[in-house]
C-alpha positions as CSV (number, residue, x, y, z in Angstrom):
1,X,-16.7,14.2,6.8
2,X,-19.8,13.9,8.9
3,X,-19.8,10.6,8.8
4,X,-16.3,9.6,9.3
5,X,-16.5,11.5,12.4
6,X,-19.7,9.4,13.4
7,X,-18.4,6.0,12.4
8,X,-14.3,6.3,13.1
9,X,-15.3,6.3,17.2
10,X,-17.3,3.1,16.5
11,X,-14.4,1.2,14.4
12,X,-12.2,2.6,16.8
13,X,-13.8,0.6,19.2
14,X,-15.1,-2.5,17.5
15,X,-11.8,-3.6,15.3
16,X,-9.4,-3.9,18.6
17,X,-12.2,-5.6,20.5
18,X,-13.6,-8.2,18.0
19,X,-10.0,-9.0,16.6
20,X,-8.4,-9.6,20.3
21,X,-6.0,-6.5,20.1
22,X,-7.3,-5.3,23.7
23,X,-9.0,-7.6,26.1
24,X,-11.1,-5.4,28.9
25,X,-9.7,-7.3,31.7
26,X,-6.2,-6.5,31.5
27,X,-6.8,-3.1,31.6
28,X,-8.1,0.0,33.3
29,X,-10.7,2.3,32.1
30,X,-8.5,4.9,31.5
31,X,-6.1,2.5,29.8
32,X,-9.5,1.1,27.9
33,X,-10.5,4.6,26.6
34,X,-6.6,5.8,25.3
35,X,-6.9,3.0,23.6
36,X,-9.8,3.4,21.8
37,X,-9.0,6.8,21.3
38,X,-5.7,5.8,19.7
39,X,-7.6,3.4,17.5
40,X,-10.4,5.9,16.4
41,X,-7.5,8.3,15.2
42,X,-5.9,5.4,13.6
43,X,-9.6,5.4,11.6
44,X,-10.2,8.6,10.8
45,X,-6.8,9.2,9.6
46,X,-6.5,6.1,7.5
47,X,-9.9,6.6,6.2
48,X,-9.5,9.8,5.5
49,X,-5.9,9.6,3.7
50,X,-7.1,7.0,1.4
51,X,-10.0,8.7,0.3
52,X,-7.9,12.1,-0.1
53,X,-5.3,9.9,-2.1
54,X,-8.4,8.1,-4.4
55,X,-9.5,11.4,-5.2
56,X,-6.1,13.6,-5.9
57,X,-4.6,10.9,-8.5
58,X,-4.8,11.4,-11.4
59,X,-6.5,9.0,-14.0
60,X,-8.1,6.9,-11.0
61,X,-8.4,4.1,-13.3
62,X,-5.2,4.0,-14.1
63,X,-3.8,3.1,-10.9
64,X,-6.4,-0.2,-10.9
65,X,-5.3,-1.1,-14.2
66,X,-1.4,-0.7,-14.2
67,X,-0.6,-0.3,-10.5
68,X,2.5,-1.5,-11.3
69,X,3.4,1.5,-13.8
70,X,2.2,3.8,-11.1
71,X,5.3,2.9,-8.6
72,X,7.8,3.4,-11.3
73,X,8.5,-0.1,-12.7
74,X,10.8,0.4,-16.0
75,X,9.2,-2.1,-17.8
76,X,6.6,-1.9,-20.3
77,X,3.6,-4.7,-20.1
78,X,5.3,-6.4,-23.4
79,X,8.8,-6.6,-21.8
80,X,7.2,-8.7,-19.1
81,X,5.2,-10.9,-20.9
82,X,8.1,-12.1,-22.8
83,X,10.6,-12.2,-19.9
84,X,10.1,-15.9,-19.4
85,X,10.9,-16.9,-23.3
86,X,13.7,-14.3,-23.2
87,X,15.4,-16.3,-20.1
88,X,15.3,-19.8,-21.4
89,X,18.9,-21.5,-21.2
90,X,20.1,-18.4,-19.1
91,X,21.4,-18.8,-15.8
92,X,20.2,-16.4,-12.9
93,X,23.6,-15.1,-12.9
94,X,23.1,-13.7,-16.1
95,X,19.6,-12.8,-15.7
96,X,20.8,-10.2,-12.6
97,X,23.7,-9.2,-15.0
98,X,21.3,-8.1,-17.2
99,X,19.0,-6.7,-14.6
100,X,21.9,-4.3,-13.4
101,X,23.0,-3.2,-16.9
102,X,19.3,-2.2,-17.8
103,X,19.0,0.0,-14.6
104,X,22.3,1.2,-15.1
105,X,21.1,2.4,-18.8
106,X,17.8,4.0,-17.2
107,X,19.1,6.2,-14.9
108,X,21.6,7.3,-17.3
109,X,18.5,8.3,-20.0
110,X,16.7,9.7,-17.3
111,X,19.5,12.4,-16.7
């Protein structure tokens, strides 16, 4: 925690300068230092979140592998390989017909 405290000020004020999100000539030093302050937070909460969130999930590894499984898509890595064979001569109509009917048939086995 130590050094997020140390290094959140210093991001807090070198990201908004470098990347031309607050030019020091249009505005005050009071105007200058709420931004910075604002920005710092912004650090030390993003920084912190995402390291809480790396070390609370479970199987770590997992999410770098199959991030996709870890937001909830239905699909099983097999089922998307073959998607594009499975589609030849099909229309897009009848792919989003299909679409609907297989979400329609999850949420009914998840209940």
């Amino acid at each position: 925690m130590g050094i997020r405290l140390w290094l959140s000020p210093v991001f807090g004020v070198l990201i908004p300068s470098f990347s031309g999100l607050v030019d020091p000539v249009r505005h005050g030093a009071a105007g200058l230092l709420a931004t910075y302050v604002y920005f710092s937070f912004c650090a030390f909460t993003i920084w912190t979140t995402n390291r809480w969130l790396y070390l609370r999930l479970p199987r770590r590894e997992d999410w770098l592998e199959n991030p996709l499984r870890r937001i909830g898509v239905p699909y099983t890595d097999d089922e998307i390989a073959k998607s594009a064979e499975q589609l030849k001569g099909k229309t897009e109509e009848d792919a989003v017909i299909a679409y609907l009917q297989n979400l329609g048939l999850a949420l009914r086995n998840a209940r």
